[in-house]
VOLUM-50878 format. One line per field, with one value per residue: residue in three letters; residue number from 1; x, y, z of N, C-alpha, C in turn. Coordinates in Angstrom, 1 decimal, always signed. Layout:
% residues N
r	ALA, ...
k	NUM, ...
n_xx	X, ...
n_yy	Y, ...
n_zz	Z, ...
ca_xx	X, ...
ca_yy	Y, ...
ca_zz	Z, ...
c_xx	X, ...
c_yy	Y, ...
c_zz	Z, ...
% end
This chain:
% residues 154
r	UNK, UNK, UNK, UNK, UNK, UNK, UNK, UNK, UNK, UNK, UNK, UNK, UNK, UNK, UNK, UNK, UNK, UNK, UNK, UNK, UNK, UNK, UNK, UNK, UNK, UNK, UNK, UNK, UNK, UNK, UNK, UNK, UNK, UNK, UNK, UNK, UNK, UNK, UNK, UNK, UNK, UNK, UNK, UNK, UNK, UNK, UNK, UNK, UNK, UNK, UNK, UNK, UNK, UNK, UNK, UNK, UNK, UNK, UNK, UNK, UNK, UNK, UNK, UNK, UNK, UNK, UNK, UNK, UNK, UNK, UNK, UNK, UNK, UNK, UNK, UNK, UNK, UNK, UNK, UNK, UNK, UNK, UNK, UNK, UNK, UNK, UNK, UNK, UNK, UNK, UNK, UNK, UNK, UNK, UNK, UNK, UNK, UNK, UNK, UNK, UNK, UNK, UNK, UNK, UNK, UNK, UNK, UNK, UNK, UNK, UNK, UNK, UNK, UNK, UNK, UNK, UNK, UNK, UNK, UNK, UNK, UNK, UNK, UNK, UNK, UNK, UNK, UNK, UNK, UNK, UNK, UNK, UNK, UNK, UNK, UNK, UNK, UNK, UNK, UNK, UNK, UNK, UNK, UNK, UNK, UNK, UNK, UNK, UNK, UNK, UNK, UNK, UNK, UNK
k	1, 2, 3, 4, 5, 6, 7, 8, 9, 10, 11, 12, 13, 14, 15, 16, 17, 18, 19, 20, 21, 22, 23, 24, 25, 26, 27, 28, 29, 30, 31, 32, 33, 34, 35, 36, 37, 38, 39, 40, 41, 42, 43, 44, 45, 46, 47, 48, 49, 50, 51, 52, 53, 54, 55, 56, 57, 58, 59, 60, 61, 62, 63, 64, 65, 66, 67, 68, 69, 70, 71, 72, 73, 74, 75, 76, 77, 78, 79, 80, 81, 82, 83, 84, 85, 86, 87, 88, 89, 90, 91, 92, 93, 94, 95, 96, 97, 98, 99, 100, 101, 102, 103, 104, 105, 106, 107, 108, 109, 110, 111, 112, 113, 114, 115, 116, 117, 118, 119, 120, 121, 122, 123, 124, 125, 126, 127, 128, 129, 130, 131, 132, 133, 134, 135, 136, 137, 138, 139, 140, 141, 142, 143, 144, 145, 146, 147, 148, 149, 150, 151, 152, 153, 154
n_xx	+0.8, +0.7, +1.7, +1.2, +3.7, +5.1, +8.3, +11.5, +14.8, +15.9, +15.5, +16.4, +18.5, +16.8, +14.6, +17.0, +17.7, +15.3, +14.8, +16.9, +15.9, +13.9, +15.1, +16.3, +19.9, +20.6, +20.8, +22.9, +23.6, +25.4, +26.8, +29.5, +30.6, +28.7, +27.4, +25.0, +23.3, +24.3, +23.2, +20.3, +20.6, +21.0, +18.6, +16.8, +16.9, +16.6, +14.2, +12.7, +12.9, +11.3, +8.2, +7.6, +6.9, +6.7, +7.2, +6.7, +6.9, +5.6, +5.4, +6.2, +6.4, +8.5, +9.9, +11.1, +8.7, +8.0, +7.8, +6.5, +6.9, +5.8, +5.5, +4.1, +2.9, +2.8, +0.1, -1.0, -3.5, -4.7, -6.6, -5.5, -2.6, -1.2, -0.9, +2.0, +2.3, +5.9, +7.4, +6.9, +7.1, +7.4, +8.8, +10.0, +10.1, +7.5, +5.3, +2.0, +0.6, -0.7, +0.9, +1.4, -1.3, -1.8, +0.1, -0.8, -3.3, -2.8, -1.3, -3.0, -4.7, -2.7, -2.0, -4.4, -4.8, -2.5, -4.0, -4.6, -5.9, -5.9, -4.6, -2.2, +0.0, +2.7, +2.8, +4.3, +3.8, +3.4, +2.2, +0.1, -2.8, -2.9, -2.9, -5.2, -6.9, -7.3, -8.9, -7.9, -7.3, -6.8, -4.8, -3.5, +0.0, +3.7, +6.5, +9.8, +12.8, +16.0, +17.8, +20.5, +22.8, +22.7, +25.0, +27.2, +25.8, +25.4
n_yy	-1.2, +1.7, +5.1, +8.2, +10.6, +13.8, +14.8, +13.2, +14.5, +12.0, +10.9, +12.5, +11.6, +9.8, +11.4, +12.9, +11.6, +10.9, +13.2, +14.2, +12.0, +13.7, +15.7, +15.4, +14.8, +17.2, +16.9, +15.4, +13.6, +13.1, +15.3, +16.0, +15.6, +16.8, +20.1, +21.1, +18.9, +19.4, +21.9, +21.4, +19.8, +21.2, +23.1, +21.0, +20.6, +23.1, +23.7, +21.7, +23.0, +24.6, +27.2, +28.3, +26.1, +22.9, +19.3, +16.1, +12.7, +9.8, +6.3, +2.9, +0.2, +1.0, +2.4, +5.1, +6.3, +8.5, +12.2, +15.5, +18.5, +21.5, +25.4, +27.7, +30.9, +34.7, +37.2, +40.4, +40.3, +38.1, +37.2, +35.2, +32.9, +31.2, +28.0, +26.8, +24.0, +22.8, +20.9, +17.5, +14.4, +10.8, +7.6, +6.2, +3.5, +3.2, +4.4, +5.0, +3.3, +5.2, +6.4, +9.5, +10.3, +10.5, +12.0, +14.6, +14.9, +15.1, +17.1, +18.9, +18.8, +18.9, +22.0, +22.9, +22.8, +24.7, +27.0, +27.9, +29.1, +28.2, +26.3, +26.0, +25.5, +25.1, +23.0, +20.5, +20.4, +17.6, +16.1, +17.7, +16.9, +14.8, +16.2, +17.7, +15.9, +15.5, +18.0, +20.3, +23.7, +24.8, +27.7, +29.6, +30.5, +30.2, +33.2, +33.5, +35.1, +34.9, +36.1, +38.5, +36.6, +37.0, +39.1, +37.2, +34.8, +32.0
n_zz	+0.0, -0.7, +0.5, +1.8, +3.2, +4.8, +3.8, +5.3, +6.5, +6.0, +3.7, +1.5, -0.3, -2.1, -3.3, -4.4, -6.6, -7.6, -8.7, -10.4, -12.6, -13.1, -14.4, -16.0, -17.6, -16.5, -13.7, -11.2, -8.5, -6.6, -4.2, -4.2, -6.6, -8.2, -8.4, -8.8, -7.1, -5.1, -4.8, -5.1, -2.8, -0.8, -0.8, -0.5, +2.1, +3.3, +2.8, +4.3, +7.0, +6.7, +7.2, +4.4, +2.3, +1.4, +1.6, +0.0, +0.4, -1.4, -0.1, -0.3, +1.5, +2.8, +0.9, -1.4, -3.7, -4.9, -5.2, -3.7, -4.5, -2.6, -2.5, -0.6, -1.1, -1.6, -3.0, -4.0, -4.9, -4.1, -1.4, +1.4, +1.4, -1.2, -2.9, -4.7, -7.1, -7.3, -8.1, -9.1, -9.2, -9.9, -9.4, -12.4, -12.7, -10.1, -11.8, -13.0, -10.6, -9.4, -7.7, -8.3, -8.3, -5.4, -4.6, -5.3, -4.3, -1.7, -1.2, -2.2, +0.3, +2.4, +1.4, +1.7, +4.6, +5.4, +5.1, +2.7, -0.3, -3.1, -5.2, -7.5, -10.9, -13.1, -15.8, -17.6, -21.5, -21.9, -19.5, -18.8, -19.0, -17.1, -14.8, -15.4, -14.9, -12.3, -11.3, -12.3, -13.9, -16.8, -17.1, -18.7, -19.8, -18.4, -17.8, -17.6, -16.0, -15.4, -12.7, -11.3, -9.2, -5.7, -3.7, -2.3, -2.6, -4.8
ca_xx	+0.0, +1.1, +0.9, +2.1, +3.9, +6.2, +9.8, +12.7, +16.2, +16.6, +14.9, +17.1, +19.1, +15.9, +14.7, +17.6, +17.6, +13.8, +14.7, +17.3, +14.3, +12.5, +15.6, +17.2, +20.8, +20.7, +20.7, +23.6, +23.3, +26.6, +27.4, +31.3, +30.5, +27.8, +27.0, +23.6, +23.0, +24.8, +22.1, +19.1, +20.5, +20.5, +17.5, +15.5, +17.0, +15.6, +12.7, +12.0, +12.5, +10.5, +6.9, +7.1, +6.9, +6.9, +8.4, +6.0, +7.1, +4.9, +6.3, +6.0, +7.3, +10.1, +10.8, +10.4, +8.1, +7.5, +8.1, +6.3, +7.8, +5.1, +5.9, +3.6, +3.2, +1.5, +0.1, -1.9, -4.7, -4.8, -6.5, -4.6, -1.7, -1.3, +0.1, +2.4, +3.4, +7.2, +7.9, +6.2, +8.3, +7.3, +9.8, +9.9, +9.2, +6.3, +4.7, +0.8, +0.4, -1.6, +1.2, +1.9, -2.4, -2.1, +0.9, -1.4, -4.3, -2.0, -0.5, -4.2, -4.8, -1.8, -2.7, -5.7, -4.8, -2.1, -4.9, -4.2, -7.7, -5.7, -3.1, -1.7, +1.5, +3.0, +2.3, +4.6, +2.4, +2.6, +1.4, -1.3, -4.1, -2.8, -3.9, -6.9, -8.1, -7.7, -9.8, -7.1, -8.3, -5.3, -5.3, -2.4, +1.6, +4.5, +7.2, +10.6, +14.2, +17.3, +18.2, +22.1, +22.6, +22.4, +26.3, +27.6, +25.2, +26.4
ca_yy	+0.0, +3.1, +5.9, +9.6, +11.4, +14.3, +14.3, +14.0, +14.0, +10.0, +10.8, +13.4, +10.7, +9.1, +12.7, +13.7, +10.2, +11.4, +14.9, +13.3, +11.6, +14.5, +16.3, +14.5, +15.2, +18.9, +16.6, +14.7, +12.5, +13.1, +16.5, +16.1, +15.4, +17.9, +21.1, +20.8, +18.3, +20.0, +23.3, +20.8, +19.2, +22.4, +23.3, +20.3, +20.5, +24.8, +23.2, +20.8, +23.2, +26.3, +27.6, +28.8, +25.2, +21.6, +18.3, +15.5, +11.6, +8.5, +5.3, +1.8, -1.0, +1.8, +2.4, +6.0, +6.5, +10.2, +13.1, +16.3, +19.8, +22.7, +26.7, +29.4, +32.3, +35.7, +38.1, +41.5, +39.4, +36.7, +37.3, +34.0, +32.7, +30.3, +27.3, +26.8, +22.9, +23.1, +19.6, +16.4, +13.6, +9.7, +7.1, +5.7, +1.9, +3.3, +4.8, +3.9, +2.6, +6.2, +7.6, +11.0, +11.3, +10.2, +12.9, +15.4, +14.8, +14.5, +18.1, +19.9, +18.7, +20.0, +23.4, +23.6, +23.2, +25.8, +28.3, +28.7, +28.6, +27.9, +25.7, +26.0, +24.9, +25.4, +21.3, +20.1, +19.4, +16.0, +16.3, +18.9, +16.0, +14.3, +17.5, +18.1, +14.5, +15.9, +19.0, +21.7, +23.8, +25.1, +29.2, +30.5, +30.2, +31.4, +33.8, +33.6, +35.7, +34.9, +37.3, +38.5, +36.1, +38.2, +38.8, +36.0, +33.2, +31.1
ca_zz	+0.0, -1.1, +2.0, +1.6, +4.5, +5.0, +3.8, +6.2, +6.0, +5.9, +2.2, +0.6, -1.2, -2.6, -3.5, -5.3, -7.7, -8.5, -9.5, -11.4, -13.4, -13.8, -14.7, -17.1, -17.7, -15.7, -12.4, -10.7, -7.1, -5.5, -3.8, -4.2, -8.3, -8.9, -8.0, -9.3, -6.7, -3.8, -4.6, -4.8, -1.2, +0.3, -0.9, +0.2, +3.9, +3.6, +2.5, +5.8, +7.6, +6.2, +6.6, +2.7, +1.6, +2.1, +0.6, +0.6, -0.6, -1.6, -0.4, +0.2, +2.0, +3.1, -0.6, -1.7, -5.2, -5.5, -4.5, -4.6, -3.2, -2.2, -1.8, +0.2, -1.8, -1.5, -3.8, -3.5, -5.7, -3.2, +0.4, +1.5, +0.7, -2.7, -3.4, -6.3, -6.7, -7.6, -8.5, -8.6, -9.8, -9.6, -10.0, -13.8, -12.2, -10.1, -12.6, -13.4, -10.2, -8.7, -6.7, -8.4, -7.9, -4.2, -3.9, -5.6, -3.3, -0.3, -1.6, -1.9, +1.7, +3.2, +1.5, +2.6, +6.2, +5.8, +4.8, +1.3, -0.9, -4.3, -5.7, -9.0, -11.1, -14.7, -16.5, -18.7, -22.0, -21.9, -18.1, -18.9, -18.6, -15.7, -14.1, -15.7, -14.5, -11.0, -11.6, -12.5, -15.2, -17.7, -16.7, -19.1, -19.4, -17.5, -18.6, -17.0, -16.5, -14.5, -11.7, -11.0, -8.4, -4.4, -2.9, -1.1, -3.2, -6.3
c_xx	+0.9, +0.6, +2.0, +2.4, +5.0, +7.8, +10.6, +13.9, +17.2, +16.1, +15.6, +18.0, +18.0, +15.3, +15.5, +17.7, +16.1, +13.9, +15.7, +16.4, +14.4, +13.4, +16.4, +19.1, +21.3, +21.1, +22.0, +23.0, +24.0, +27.1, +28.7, +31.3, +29.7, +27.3, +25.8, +23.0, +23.6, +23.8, +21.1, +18.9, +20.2, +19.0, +16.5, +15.8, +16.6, +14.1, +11.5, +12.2, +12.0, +8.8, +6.0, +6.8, +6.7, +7.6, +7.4, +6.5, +5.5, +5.9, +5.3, +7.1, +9.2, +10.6, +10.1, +10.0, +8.0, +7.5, +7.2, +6.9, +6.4, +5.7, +4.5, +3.8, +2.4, +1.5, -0.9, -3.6, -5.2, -5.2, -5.8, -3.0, -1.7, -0.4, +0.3, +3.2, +4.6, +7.3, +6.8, +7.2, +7.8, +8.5, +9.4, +9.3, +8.1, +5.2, +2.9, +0.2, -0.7, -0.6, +1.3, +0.1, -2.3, -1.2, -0.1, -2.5, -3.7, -1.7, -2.0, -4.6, -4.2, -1.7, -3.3, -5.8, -3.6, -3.4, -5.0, -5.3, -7.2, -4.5, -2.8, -0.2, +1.9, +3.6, +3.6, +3.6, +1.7, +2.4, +0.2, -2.9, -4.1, -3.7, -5.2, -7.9, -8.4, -8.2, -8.9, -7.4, -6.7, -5.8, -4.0, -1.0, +2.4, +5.7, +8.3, +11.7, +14.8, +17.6, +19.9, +21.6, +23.6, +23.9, +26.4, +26.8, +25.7, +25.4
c_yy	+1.2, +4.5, +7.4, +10.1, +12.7, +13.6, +14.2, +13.6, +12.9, +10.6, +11.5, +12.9, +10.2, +10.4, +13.0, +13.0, +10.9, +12.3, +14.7, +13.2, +12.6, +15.5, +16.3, +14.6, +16.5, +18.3, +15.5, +14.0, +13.3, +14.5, +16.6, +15.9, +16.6, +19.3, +21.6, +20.3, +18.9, +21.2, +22.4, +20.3, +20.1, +23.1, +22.5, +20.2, +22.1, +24.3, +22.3, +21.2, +24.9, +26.3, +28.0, +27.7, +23.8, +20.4, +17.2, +14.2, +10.5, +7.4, +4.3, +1.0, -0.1, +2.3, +4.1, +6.0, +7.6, +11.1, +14.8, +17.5, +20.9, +24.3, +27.3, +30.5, +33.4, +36.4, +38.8, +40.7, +38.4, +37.2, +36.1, +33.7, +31.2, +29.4, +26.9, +25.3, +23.2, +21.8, +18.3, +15.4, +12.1, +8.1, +6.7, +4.2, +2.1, +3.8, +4.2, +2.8, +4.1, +6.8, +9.1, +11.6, +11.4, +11.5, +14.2, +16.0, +15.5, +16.6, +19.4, +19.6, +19.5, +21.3, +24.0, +23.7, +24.2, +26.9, +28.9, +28.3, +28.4, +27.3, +25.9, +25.4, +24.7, +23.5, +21.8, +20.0, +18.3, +15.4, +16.8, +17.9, +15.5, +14.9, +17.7, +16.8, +15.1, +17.2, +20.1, +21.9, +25.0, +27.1, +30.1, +29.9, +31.1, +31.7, +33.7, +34.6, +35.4, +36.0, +36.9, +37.9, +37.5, +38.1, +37.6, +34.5, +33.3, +31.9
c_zz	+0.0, -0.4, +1.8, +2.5, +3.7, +4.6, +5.1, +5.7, +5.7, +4.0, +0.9, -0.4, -2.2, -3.6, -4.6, -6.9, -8.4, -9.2, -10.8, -12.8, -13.8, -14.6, -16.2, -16.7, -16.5, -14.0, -12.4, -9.0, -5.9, -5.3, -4.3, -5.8, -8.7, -8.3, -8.1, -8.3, -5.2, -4.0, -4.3, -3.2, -0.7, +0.2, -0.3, +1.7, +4.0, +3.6, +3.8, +6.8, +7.7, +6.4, +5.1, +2.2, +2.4, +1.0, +1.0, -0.2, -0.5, -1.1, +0.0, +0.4, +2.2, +1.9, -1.1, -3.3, -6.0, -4.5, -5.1, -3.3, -3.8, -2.4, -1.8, -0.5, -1.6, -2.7, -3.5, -4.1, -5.1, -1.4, +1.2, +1.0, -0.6, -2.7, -4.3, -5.7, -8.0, -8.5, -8.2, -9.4, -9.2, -10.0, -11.5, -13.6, -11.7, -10.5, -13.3, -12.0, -8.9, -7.3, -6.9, -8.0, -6.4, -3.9, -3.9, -4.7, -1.9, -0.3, -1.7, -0.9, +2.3, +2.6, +2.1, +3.9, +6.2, +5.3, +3.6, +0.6, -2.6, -4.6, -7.4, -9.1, -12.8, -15.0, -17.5, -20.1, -21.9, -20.0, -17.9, -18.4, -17.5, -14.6, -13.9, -15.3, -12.7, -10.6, -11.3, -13.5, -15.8, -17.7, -17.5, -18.8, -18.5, -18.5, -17.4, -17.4, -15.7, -13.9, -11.2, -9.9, -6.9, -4.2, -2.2, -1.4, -4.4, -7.4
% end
């Protein structure tokens, strides 16, 4: 049976393999190899222990399947605050077996008990339906730019 909790720091190895996945190429494992993978670690240990967000896995029988990562957001448009899911990522073997909806589910719960009355999240295409089976409704694209990175960060 397939049961969703909170990430912790036993998981961040399991975690980084997934993002991997979802990353292709862009993602390494091993801190001391990749620098890619040493920003992701630090990121998911800010992440477990932040109010802006959360980190939620699927597993079974001790074995993690999926992972999805949360952030808390505001905007003057929003009396609450919003959640934007970041990542969802299922392993490539467990695939087709309803963890990425169980994380999804799991992920508009824990919203809703922080107090946030909307979730959103920019789909892949070939994701787009996934979504829309779990009653997200396609609201527009997003536009990105790179910011000079702050003094004293990479």
């Amino acid at each position: 049976m397939i049961l969703v909790r909170p990430a912790t720091l036993s998981d961040e190895q399991a975690v980084l393999v997934l993002l991997a996945q979802l990353f292709g190429s862009l993602a390494g494992t091993d801190e001391r190899a990749s620098p890619v993978a040493a920003a992701r670690s630090r990121s998911f240990r800010r992440m477990l222990n932040s109010e802006r967000g959360a980190v939620l896995v699927a597993e079974e029988a001790g074995q993690v399947l999926g992972v999805i990562s949360l952030s808390f957001n505001l905007a003057i448009r929003f009396e609450t605050a919003y959640t934007q899911i970041e990542e969802l990522v299922v392993d490539e073997a467990a695939r087709g077996r309803q963890a990425g909806a169980l994380l999804v589910r799991a992920a508009l719960d824990h919203a809703s008990r922080e107090g946030c009355n909307e979730i959103g999240l920019y789909p892949r295409e070939e994701t787009r339906a996934f979504y829309e089976k779990l009653g997200f409704r396609y609201a527009g694209v997003e536009l990105r730019q790179a910011l000079p990175s702050a003094p004293g960060h990479p």
